[in-house]
Residue, then its C-alpha position, 0 to 999 in steps of 0.5 A: x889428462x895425459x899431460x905428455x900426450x901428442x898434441x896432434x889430431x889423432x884419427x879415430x872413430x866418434x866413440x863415446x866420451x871423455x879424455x886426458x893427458x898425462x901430468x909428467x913428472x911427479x913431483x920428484x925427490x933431489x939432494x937434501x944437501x942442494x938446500x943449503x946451496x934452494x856450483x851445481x847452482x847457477x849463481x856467480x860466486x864472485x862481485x866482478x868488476x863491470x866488463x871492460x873496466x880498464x885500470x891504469x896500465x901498471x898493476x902497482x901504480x908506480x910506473x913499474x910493471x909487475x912481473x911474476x917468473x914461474x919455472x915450470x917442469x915441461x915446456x907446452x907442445x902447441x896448439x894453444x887452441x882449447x879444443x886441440x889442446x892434449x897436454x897439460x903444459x899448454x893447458x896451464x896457459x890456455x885456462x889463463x887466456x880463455x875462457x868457458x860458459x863454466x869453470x872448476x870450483x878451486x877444490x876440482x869438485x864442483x862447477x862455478x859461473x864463468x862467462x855465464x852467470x846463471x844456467x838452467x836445464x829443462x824438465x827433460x834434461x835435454x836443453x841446457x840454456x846459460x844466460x850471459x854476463x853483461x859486457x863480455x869482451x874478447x882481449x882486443x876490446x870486441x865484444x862477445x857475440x853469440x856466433x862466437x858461443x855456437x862456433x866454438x861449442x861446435x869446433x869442442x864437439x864436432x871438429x875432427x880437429x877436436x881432441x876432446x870432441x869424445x867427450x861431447x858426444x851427446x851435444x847435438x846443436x847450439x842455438x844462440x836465440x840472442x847474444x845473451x843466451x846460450x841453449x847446449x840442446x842434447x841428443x839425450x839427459x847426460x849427466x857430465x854435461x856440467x862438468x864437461x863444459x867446465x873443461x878447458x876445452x870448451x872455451x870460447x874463441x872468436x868465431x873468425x878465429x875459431x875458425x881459421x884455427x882449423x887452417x894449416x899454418x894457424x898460429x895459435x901462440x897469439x890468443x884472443x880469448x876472454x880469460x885474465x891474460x893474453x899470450x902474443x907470440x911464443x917459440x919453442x925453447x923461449x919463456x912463455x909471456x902472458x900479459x894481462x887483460x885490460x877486458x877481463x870480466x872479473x877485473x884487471x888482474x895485480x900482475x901485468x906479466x907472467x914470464x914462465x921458463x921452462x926448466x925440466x930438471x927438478x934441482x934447477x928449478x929449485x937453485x933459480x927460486x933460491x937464487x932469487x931468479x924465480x918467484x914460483x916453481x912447480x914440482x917440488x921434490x916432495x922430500x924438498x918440501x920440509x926443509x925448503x919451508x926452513x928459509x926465511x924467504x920460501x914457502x913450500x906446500x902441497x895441494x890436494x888433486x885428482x891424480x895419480x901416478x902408475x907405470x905403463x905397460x904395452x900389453x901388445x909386447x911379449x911377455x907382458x901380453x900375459x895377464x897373470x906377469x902385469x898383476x905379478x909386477x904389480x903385487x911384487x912392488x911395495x907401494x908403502x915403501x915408494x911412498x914413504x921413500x920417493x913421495x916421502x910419506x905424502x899420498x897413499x897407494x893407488x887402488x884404482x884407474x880413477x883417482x878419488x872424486x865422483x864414484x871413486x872406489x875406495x873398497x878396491x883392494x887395488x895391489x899391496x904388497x904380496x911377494x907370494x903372490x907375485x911368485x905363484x903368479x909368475x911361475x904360472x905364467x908364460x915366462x916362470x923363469x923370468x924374463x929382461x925387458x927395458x923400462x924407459x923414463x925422462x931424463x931429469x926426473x927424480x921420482x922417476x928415476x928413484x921408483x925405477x930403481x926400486x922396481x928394478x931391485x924387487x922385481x929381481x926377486x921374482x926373476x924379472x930383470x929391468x934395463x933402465x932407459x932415461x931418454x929426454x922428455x919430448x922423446x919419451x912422451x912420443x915415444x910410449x905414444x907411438x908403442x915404441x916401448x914395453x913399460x915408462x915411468x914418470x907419467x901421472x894423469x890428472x883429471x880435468x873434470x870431476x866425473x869419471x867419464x873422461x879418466x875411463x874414456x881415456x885409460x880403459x876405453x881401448x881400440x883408438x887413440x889413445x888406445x886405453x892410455x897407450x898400454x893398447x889394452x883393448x876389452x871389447x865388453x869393457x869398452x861397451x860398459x864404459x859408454x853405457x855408463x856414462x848415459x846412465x841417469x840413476x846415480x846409483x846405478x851408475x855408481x855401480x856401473x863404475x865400481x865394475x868398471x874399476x874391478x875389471x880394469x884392476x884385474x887386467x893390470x895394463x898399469x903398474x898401480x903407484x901413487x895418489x899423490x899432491x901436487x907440489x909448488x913453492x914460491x917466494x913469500x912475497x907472492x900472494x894468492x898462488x893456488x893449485x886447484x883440484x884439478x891441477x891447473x892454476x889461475x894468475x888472476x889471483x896472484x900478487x906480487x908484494x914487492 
């Protein structure tokens, strides 16, 4: 996901499939010395508690409510309505307070049952029918109802309010036979329908509320889902509060609060955690992570997930309209040496647009280091004298500012001169939305599903929001093998279909390619339980606070 884009509604015609945000921010690198000072199948995978089980009101049976602080790099951007979500930061709460039919297996690579227990397709792949766990109850005690299934699938799928709506094309009706049954019926066989209805997006609301989400004025800050926590009330600038879910299907969680701060700048967060002020942390500076794991009280670890980290380039601004300049860019900027400097040795060089997962092409030579290259490129291009252009970043990243500074002294070389610009987080994220600038960094993009439809939908598929993950990179051709391929039912043929997508979309270059790196978290060794899943979200209903 674009986890820094706009959480507007955007108006753009009902094209095919697939979208996501930008995860901000790659875990960046600070002083060394601030350490010194911080299922396919159907079945549930779990024994869940009977629904409604309400246990005593403390998690820790002593009286005390336990609490667990998270300072977290970015702070949401509302609405925390699923469907209209269209950046990670409230994305990381909408998974903790709803709930869908299915959700990602933890390893990002699979689908497991969710508030459905088991599910099946028809012969001609066209009616998908989920069956329902027993006593479902919404966070106020009402039971689930099948109107609320229908209302919410329609509001993910056919609601100009929907974000996401691209993505569920191929839905054409929900039908709610009873309230525990569940047919999604497609207009044709669509091989990411799993996958797609385990995204965040597709979580289920009260229908009354579902529907006055689509009002002026809506305040979405007060949840009402099924998932393990419940949000009541947020304002911007304030922490975010998640109290636990007395009805969560699965069980009462441990925690009976989540207090996330948000805190964009990387050595702050990490001071708090030291400092005893913070239990978790995201974004840990990746050259953090060894010495961190040092201290008796910490632990620091990455996480294997979909994601990667490149620099954006406006094809629209002159002269990075020139292909042969956005591939001399990239051959000229030495991925090992930023890995082993920013990333300090942990991820590889990016080779693709999709990160490794369903029909990943790990045969693509993507762009290694190649001075020569860079030169014959650009002394054939529109500027062989070089050229200065901006290059804007947000304020407070390391990585950020450490791989600008890179570029900025081997793009010299081939006589491309960049002026540096931090501006602050919220500004940058709207300003490379709105094609205010000619090339950012600091933004990675993490799947949210693992099928390849909505990574291409959102980075390549150009000609509307989000205009081909805003580089406004638009190949008419291109946009057409993209919702091709995401309707193909041979699997071979559509692996195919997605190994050419990824070489023509290579050799356009609207990214500067970087990194497939972790993600990175660090917490007090007091917390149990603390997980990063492979799609970069993580779940409360599992941690513990042993203290």
């Amino acid at each position: 996901m674009d986890t820094n884009a706009s959480a507007k509604p955007v108006d753009r015609p009902r094209l095919r499939l697939g979208r996501r945000g930008f995860l901000a921010g790659a875990a960046a690198a600070a002083s060394l010395a601030l350490l010194n000072a911080c299922g396919s199948g159907g079945a549930a995978t779990d024994t869940p508690k009977a629904a409604g089980t309400v246990p005593n009101p403390t998690a820790s049976g002593s009286g005390k409510t336990k609490t667990l602080k998270m300072g977290r790099s970015l702070e949401p951007i509302p609405p925390f309505i699923p469907w209209q979500v269209n950046n990670n930061p409230a994305s990381f709460i909408t998974v903790n307070v709803y709930d869908g039919l299915v959700r990602p297996t933890k390893d990002g690579q699979g689908v497991e049952a969710a508030l459905a227990a088991k599910w099946e397709a028809s012969a001609d792949g066209l009616t998908w029918t989920f069956t329902i766990r027993d006593g479902i109850k919404f966070s106020d005690g009402t039971p689930v109802r099948g109107e609320d299934f229908k209302t919410s699938l329609e509001k993910v799928s056919k609601s100009e309010k929907s974000v996401k709506r691209d993505n569920y094309t191929a839905i054409k009706e929900i039908q709610v036979p009873d309230d525990k049954t569940v047919k999604v019926i497609l207009s044709q066989p669509h091989p990411p329908i799993l996958a797609e209805l385990a995204m965040f997006s597709a979580a289920i609301l009260p229908a009354q509320m579902a529907n006055a989400s689509e009002q002026d004025g809506f305040d979405s800050t007060k949840s009402n889902g099924t998932g393990a926590y419940v949000m009541n009330g947020w304002k911007k600038g304030d922490p975010v509060v998640l109290t636990r879910n007395p009805h969560y299907w699965k069980g009462t969680p441990s925690v009976d609060e989540i207090r996330i701060e948000y805190i964009p700048d990387d050595s702050t967060r990490i001071l708090k955690l030291q400092g005893g002020e913070l239990d978790v942390i995201d974004f840990v500076p990746l050259n953090q992570i060894q010495a961190l794991n040092t201290q008796a009280s910490v632990k620091a670890q990455t996480y294997v997930i979909q994601q990667f980290n490149s620099t954006g380039i406006n094809v629209g601004v002159k002269p990075l309209d020139d292909v042969k300049i956005r591939q001399a860019l990239n051959y000229a900027l030495d991925k090992d040496a930023i890995i082993k400097t920013v990333y300090f040795g942990q991820g590889v060089p990016m080779n693709s647009i999709m990160p490794p997962g369903t029909y990943y092409d790990k045969t693509l030579p993507g762009y290694p280091f190649s001075l020569d290259k860079a030169k014959q490129l650009m002394a054939a291009s529109s500027s062989p004298s070089g050229f200065t252009i901006d290059y804007t970043i947000p304020s407070g990243n390391t990585a950020a500012q450490q791989v600008a500074t890179v570029a900025k002294d081997q793009w010299a070389k081939i006589g491309v001169t960049i002026n540096i610009q931090e501006v602050e987080s919220s500004v940058w994220r709207q300003g490379y939305i709105d094609g205010k600038y000619a090339m950012w960094g600091g933004a990675n993009w993490t799947n949210d599903m693992n099928d390849p439809t909505q990574v291409v939908n959102y980075m390549v598929r150009g000609g509307s929001s989000p205009f081909a993950g805003w580089t406004r990179y638009n190949n008419v051709e291109l946009n057409d093998k993209v919702a091709k391929a995401a309707l193909e039912q041979d699997s071979k043929k559509r692996e195919a279909a997605y190994s050419e997508i990824q070489t023509i979309y290579n050799d356009a270059a609207p990214r500067i390619f970087l990194a497939f790196p972790p993600a990175t978290a660090a917490y007090q060794k007091y917390v149990e339980g603390f997980f990063i899943d492979g799609l970069s979200h993580y779940y409360f209903e599992d941690v513990k606070v042993n203290k």
